[in-house]
PDB file of N, H, CA, C and O in Angstrom:
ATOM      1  N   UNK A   1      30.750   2.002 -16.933  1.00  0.00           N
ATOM      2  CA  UNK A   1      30.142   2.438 -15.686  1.00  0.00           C
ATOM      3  C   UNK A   1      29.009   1.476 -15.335  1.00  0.00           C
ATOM      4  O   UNK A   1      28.179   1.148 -16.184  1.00  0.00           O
ATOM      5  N   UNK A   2      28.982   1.050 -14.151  1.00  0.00           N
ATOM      6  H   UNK A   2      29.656   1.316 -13.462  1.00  0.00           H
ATOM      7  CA  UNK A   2      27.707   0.031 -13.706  1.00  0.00           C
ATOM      8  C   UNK A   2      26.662   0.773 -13.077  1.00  0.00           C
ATOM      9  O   UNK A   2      26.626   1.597 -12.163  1.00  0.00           O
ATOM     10  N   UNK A   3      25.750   0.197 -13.895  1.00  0.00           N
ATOM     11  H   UNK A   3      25.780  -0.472 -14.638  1.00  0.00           H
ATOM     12  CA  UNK A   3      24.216   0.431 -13.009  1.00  0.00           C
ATOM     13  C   UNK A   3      24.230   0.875 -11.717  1.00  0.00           C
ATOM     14  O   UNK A   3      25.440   0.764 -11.517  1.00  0.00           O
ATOM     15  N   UNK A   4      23.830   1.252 -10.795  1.00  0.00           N
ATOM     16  H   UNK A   4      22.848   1.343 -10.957  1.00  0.00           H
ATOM     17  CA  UNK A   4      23.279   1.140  -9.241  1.00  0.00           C
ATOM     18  C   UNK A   4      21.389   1.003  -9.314  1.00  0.00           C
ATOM     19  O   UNK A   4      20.598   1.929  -9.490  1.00  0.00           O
ATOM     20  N   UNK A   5      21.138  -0.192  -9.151  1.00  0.00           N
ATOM     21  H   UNK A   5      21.780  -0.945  -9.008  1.00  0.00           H
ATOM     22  CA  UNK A   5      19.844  -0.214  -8.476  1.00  0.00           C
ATOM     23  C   UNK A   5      19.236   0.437  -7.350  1.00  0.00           C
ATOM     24  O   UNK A   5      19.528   0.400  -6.155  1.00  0.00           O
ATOM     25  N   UNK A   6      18.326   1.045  -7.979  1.00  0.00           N
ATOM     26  H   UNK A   6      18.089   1.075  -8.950  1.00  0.00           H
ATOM     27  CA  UNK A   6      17.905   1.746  -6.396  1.00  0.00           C
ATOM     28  C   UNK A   6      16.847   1.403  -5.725  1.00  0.00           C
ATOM     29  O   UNK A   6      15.748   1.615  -6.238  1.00  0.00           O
ATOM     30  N   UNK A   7      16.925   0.884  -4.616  1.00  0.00           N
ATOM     31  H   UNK A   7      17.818   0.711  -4.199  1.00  0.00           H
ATOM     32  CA  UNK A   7      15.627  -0.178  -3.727  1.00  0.00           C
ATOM     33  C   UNK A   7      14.961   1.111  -3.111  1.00  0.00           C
ATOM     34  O   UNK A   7      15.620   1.940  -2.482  1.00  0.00           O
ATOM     35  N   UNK A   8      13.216   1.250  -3.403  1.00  0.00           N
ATOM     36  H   UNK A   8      12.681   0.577  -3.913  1.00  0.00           H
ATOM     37  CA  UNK A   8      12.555   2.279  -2.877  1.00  0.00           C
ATOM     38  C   UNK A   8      11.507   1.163  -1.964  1.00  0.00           C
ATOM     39  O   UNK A   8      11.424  -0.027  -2.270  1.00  0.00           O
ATOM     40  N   UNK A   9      10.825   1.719  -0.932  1.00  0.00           N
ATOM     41  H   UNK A   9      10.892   2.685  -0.683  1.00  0.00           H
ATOM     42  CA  UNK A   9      10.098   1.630  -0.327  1.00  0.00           C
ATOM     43  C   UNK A   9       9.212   2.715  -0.152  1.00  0.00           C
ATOM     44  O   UNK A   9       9.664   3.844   0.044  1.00  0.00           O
ATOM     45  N   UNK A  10       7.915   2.481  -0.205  1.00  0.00           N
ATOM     46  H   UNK A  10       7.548   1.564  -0.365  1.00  0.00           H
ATOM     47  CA  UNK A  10       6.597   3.189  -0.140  1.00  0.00           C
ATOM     48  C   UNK A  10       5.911   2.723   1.375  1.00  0.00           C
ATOM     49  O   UNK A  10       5.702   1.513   1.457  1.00  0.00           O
ATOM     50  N   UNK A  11       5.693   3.204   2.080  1.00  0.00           N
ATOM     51  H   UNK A  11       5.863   4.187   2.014  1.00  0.00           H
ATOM     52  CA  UNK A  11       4.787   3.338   3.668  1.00  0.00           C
ATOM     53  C   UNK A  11       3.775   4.283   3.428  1.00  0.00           C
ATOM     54  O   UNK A  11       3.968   5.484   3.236  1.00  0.00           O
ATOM     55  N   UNK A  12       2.645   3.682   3.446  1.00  0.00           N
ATOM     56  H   UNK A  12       2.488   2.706   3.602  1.00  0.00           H
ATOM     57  CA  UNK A  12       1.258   4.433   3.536  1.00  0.00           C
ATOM     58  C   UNK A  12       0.624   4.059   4.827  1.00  0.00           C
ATOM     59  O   UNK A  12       0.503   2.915   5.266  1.00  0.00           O
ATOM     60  N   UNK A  13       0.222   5.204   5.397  1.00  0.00           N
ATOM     61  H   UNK A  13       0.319   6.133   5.040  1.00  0.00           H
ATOM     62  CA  UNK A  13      -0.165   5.146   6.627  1.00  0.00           C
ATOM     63  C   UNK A  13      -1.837   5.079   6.891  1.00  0.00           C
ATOM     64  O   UNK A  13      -2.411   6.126   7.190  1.00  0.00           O
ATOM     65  N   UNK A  14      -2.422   4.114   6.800  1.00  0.00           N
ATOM     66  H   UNK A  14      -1.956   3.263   6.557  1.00  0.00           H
ATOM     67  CA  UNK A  14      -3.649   4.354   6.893  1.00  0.00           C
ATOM     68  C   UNK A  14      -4.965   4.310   8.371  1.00  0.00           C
ATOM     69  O   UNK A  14      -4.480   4.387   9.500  1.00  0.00           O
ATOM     70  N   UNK A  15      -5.869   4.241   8.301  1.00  0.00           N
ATOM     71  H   UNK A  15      -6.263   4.178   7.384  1.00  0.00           H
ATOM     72  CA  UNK A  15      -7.077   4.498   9.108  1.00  0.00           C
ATOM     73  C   UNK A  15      -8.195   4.857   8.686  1.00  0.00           C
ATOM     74  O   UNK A  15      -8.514   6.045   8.666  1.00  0.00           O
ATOM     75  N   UNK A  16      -9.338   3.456   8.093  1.00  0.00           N
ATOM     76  H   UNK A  16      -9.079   2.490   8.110  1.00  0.00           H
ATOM     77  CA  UNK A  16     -10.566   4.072   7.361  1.00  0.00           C
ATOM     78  C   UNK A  16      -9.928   4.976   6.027  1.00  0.00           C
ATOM     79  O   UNK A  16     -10.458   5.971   5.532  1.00  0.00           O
ATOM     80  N   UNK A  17      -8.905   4.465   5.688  1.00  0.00           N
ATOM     81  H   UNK A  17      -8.474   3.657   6.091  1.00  0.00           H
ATOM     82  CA  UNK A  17      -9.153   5.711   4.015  1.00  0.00           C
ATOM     83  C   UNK A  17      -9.576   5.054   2.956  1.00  0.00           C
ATOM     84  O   UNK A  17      -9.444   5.585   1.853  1.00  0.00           O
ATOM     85  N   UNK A  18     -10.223   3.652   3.087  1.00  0.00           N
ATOM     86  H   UNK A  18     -10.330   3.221   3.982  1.00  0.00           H
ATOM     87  CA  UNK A  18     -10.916   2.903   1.740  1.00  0.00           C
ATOM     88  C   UNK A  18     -11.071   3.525   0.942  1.00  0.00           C
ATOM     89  O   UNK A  18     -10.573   3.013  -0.061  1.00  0.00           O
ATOM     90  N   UNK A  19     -11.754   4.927   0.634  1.00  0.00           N
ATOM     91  H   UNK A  19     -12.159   5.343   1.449  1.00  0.00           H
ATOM     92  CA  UNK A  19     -11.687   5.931  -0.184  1.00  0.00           C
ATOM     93  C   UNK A  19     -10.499   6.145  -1.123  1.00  0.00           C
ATOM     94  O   UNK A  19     -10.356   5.874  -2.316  1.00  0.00           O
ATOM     95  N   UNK A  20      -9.617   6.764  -0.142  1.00  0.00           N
ATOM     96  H   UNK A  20      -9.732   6.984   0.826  1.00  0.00           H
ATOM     97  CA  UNK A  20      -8.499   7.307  -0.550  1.00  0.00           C
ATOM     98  C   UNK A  20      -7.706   6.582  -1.274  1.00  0.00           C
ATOM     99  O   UNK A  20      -7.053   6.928  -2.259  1.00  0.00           O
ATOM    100  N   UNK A  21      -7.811   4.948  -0.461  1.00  0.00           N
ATOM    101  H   UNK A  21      -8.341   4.667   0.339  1.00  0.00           H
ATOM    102  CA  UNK A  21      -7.001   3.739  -1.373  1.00  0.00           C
ATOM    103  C   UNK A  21      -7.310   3.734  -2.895  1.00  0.00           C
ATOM    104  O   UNK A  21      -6.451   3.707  -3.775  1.00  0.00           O
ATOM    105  N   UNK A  22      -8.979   3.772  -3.132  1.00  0.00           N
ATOM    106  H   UNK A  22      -9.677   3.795  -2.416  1.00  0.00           H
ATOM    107  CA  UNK A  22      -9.389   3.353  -3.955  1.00  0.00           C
ATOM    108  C   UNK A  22      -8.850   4.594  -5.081  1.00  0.00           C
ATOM    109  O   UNK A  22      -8.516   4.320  -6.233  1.00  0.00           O
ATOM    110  N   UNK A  23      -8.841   5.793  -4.591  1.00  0.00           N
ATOM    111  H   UNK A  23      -9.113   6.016  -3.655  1.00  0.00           H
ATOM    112  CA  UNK A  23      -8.964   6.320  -5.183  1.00  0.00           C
ATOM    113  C   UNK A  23      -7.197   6.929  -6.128  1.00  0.00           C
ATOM    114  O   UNK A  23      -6.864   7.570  -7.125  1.00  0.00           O
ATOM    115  N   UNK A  24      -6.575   6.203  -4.997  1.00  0.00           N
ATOM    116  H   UNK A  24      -6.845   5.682  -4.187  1.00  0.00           H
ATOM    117  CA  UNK A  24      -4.616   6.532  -5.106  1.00  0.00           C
ATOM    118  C   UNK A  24      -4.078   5.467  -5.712  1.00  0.00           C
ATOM    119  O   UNK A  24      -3.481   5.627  -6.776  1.00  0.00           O
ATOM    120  N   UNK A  25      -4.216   4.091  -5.081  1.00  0.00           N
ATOM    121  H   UNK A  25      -4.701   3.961  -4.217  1.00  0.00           H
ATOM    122  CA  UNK A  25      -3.551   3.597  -5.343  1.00  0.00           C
ATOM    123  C   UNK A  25      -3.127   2.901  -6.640  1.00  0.00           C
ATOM    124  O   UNK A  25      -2.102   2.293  -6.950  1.00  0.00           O
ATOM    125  N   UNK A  26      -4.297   3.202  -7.317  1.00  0.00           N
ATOM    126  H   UNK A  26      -5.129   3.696  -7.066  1.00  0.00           H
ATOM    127  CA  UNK A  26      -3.934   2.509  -8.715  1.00  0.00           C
ATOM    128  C   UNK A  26      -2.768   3.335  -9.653  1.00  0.00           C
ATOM    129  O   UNK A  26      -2.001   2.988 -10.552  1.00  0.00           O
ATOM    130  N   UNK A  27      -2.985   4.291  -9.128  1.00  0.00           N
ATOM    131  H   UNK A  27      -3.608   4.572  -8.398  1.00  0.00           H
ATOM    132  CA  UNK A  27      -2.104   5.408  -9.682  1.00  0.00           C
ATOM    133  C   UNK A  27      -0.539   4.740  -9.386  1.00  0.00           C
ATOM    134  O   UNK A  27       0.256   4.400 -10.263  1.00  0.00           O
ATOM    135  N   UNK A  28      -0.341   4.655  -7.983  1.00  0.00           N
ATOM    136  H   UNK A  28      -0.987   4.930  -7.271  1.00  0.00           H
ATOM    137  CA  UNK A  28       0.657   4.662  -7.173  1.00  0.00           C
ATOM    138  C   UNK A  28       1.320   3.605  -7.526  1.00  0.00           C
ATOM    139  O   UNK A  28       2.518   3.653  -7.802  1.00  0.00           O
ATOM    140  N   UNK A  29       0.367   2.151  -7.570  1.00  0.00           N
ATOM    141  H   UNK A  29      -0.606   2.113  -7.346  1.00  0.00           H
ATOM    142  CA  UNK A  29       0.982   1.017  -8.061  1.00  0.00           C
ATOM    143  C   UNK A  29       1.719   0.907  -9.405  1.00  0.00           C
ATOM    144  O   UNK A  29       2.792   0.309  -9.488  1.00  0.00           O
ATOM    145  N   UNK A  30       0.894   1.725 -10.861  1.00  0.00           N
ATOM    146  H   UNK A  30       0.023   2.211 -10.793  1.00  0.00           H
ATOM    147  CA  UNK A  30       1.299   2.221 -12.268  1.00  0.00           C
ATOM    148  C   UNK A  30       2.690   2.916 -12.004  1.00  0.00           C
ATOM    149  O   UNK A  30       3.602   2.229 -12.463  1.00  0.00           O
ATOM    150  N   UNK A  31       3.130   4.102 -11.385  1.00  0.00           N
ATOM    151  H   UNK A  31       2.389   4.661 -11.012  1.00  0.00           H
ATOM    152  CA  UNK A  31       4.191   4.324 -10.947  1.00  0.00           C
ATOM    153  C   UNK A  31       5.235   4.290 -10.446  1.00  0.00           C
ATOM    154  O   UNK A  31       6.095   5.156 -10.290  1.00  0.00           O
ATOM    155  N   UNK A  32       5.152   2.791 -10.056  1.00  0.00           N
ATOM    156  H   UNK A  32       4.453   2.088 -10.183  1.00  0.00           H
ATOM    157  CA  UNK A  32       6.109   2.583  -8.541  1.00  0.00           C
ATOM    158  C   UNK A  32       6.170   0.971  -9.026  1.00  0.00           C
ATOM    159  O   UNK A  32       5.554   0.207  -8.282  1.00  0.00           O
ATOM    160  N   UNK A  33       6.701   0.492  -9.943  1.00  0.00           N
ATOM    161  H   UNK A  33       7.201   1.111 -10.547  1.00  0.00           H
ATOM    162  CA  UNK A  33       6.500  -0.997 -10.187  1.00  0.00           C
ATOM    163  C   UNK A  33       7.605  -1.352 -10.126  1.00  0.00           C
ATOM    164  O   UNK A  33       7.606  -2.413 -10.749  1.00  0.00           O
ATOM    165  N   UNK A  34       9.025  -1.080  -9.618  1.00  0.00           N
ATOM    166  H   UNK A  34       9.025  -0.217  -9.111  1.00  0.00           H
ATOM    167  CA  UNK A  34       9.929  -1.467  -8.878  1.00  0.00           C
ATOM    168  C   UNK A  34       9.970  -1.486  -7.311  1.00  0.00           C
ATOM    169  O   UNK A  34      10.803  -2.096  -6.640  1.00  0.00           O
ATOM    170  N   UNK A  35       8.825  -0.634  -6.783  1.00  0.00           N
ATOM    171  H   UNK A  35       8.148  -0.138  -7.328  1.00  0.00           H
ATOM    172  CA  UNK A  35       8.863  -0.137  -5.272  1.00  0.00           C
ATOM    173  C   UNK A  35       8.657  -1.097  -4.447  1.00  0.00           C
ATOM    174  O   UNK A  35       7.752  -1.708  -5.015  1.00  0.00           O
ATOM    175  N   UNK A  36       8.958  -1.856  -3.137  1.00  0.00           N
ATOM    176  H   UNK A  36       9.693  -1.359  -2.675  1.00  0.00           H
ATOM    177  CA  UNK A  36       8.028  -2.339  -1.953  1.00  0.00           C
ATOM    178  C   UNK A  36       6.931  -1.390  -1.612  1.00  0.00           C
ATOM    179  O   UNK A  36       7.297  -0.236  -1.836  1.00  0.00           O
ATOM    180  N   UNK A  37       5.709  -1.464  -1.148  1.00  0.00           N
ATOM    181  H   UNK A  37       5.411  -2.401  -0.966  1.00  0.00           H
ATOM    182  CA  UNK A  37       5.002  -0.765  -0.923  1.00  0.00           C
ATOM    183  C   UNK A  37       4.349  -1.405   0.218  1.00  0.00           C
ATOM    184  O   UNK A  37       4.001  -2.560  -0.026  1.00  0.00           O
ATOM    185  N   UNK A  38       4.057  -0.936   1.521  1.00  0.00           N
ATOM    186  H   UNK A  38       4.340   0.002   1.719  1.00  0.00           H
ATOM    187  CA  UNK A  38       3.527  -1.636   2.561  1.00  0.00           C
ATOM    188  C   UNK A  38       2.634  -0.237   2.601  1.00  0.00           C
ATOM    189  O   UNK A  38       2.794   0.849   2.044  1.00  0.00           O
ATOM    190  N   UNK A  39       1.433  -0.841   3.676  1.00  0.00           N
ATOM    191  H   UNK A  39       1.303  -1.723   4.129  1.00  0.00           H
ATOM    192  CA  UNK A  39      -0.042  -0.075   3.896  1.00  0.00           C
ATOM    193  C   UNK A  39       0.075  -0.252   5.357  1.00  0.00           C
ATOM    194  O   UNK A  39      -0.374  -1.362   5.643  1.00  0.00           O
ATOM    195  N   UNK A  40       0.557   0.481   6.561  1.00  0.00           N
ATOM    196  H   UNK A  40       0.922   1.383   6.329  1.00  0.00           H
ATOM    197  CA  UNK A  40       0.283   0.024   7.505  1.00  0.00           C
ATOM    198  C   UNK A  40      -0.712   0.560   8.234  1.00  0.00           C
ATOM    199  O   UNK A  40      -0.714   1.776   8.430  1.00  0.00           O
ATOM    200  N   UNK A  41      -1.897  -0.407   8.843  1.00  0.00           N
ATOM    201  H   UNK A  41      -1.896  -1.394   8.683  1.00  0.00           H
ATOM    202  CA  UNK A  41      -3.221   0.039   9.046  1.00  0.00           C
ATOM    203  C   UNK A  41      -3.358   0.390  10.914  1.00  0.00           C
ATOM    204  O   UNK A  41      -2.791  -0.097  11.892  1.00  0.00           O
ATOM    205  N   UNK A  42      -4.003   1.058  10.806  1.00  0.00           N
ATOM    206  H   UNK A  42      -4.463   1.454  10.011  1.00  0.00           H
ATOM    207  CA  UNK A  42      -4.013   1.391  12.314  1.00  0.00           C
ATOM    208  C   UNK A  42      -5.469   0.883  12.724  1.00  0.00           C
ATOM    209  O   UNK A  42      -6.202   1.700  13.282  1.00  0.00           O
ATOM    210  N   UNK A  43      -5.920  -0.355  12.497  1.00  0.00           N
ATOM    211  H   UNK A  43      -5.325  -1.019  12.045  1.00  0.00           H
ATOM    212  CA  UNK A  43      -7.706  -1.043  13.231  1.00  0.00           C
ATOM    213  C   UNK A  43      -8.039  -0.387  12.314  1.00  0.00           C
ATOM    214  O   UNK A  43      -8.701   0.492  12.865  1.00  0.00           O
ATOM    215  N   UNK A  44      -8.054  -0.107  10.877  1.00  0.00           N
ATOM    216  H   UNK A  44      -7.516  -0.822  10.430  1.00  0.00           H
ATOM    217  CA  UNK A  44      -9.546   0.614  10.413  1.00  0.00           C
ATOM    218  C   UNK A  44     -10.417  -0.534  10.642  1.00  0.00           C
ATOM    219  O   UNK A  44     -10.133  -1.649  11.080  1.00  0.00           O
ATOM    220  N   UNK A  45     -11.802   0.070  10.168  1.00  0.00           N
ATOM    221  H   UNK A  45     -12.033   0.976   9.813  1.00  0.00           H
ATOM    222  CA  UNK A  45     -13.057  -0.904  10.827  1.00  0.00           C
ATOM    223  C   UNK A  45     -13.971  -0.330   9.659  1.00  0.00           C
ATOM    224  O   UNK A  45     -15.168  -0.242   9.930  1.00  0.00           O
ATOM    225  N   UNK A  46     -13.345   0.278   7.743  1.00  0.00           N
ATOM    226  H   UNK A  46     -12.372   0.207   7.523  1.00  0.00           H
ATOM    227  CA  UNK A  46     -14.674   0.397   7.131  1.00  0.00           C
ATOM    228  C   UNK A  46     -13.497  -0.523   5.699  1.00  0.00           C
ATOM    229  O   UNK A  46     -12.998  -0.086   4.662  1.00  0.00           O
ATOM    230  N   UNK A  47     -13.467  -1.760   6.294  1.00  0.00           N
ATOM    231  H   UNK A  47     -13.872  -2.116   7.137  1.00  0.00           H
ATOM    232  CA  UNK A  47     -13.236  -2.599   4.951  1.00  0.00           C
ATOM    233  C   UNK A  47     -11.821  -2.313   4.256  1.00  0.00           C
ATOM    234  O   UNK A  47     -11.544  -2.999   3.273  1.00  0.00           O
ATOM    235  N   UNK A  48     -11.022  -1.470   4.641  1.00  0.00           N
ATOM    236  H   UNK A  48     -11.248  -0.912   5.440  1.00  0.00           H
ATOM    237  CA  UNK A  48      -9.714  -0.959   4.235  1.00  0.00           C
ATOM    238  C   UNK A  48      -8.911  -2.345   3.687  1.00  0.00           C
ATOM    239  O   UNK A  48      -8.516  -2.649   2.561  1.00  0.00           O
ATOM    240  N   UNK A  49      -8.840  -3.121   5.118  1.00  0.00           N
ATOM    241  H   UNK A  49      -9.160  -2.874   6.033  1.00  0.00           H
ATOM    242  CA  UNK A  49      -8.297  -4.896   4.325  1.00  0.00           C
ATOM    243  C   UNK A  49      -8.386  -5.236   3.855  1.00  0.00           C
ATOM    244  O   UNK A  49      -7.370  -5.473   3.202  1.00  0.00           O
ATOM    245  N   UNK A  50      -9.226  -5.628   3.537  1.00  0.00           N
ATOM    246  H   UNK A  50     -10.052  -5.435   4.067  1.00  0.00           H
ATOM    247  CA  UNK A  50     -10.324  -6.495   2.738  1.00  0.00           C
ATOM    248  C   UNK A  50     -10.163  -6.535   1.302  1.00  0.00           C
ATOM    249  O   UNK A  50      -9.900  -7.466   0.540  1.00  0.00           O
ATOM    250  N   UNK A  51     -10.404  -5.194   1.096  1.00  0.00           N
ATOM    251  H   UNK A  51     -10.618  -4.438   1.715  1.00  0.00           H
ATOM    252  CA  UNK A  51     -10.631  -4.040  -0.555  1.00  0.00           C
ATOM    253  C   UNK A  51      -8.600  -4.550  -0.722  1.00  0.00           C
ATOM    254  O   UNK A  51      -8.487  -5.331  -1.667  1.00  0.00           O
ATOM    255  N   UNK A  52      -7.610  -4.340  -0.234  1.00  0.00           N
ATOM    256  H   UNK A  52      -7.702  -3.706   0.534  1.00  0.00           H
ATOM    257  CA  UNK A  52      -6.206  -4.627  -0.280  1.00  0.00           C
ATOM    258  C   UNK A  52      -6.397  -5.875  -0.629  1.00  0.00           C
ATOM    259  O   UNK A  52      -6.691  -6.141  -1.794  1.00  0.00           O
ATOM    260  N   UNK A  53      -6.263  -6.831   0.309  1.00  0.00           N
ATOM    261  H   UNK A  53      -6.024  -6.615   1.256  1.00  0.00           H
ATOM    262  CA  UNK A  53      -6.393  -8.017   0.570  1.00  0.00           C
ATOM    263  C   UNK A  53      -6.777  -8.538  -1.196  1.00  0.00           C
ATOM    264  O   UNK A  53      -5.900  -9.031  -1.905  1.00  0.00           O
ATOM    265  N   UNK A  54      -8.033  -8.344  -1.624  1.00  0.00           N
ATOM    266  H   UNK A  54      -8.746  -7.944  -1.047  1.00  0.00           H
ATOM    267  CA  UNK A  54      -8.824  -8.483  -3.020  1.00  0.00           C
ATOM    268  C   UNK A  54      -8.412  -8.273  -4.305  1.00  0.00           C
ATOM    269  O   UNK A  54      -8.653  -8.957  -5.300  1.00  0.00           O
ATOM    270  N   UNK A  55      -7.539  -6.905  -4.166  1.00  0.00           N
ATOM    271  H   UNK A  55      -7.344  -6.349  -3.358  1.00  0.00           H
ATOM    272  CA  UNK A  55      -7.410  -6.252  -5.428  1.00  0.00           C
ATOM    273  C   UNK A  55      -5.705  -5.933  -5.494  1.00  0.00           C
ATOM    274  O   UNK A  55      -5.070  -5.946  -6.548  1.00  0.00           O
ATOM    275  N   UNK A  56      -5.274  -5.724  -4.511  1.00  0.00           N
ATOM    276  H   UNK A  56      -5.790  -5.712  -3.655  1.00  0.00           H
ATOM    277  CA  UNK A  56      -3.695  -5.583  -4.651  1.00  0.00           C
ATOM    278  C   UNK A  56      -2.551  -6.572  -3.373  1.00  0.00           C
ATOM    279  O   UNK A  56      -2.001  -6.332  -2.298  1.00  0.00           O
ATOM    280  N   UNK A  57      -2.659  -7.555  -4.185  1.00  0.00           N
ATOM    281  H   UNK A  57      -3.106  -7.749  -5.058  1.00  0.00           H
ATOM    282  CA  UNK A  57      -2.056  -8.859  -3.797  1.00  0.00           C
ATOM    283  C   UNK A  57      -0.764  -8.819  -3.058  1.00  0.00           C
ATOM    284  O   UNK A  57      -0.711  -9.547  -2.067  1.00  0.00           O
ATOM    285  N   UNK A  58       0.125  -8.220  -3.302  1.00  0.00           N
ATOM    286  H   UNK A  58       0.083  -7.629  -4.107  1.00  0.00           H
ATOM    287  CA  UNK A  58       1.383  -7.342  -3.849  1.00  0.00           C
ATOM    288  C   UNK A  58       2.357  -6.588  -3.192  1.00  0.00           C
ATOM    289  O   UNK A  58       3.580  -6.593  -3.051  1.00  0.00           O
ATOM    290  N   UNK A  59       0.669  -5.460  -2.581  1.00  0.00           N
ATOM    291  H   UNK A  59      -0.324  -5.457  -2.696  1.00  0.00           H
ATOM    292  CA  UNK A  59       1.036  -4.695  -1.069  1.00  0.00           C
ATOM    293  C   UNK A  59       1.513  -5.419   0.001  1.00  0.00           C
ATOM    294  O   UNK A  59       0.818  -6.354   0.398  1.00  0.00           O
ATOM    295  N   UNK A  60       2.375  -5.220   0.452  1.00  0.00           N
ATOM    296  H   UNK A  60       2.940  -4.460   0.129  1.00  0.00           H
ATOM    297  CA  UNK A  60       2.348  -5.652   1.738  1.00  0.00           C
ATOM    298  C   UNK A  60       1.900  -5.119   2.988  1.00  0.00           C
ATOM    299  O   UNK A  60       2.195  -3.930   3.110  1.00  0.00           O
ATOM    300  N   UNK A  61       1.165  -5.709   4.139  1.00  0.00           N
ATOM    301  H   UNK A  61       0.926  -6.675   4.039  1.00  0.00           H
ATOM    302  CA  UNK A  61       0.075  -5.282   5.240  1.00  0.00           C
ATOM    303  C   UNK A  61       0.783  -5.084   6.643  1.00  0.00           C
ATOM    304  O   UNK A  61       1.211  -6.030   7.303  1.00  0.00           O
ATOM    305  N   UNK A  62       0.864  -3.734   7.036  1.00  0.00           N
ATOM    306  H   UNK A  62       0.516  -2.966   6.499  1.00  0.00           H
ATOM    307  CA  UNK A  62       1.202  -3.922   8.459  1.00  0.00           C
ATOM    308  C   UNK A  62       0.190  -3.701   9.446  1.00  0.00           C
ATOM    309  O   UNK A  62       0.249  -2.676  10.126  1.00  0.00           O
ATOM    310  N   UNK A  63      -0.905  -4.689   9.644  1.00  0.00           N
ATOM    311  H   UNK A  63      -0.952  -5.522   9.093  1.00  0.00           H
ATOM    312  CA  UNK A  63      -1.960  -4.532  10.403  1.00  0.00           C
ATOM    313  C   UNK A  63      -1.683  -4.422  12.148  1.00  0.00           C
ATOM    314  O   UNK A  63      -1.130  -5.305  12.804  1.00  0.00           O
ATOM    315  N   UNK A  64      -2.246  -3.034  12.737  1.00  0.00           N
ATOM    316  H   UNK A  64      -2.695  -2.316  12.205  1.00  0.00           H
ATOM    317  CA  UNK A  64      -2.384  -3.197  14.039  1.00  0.00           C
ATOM    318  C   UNK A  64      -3.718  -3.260  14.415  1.00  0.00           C
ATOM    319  O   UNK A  64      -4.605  -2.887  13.647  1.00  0.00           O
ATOM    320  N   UNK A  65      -3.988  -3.775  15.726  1.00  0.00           N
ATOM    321  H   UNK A  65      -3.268  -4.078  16.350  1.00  0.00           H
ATOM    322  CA  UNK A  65      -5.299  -3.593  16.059  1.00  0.00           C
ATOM    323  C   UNK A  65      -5.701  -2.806  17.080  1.00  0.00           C
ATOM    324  O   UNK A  65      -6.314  -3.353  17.996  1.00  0.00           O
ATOM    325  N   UNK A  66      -5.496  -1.660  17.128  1.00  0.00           N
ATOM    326  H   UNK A  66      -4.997  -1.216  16.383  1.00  0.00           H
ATOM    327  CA  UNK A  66      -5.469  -0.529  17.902  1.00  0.00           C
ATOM    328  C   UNK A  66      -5.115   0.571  16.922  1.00  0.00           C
ATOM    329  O   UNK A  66      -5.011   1.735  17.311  1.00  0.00           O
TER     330      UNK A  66
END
């Protein structure tokens, strides 16, 4: 019997949750180390990028600016 790989994707929807990132995602990343994981940001404006950008290389960014 053969394997089936299963391709997951993770979408986190964010706005200002620097918090929440900080506080989830390490978890999320430990768990999910086969997953795509994209963050798509809606303009936050308290460092949300940045803190990504720095510490989880990996994520991938769907930045809007609005």
């Amino acid at each position: 019997m053969e394997t089936q790989k299963i391709n997951t994707a993770i979408i986190i929807l964010n706005w200002n949750g620097i918090d929440l990132l900080k506080k989830f995602l390490p978890t999320l990343m430990a768990k999910s180390k086969n997953a795509n994981i994209y963050i798509a940001d809606n303009a936050s404006t308290d460092n949300s990028i940045k803190f990504l950008e720095d510490n989880f290389t990996n994520i991938k960014i769907l930045q809007k600016d609005r």
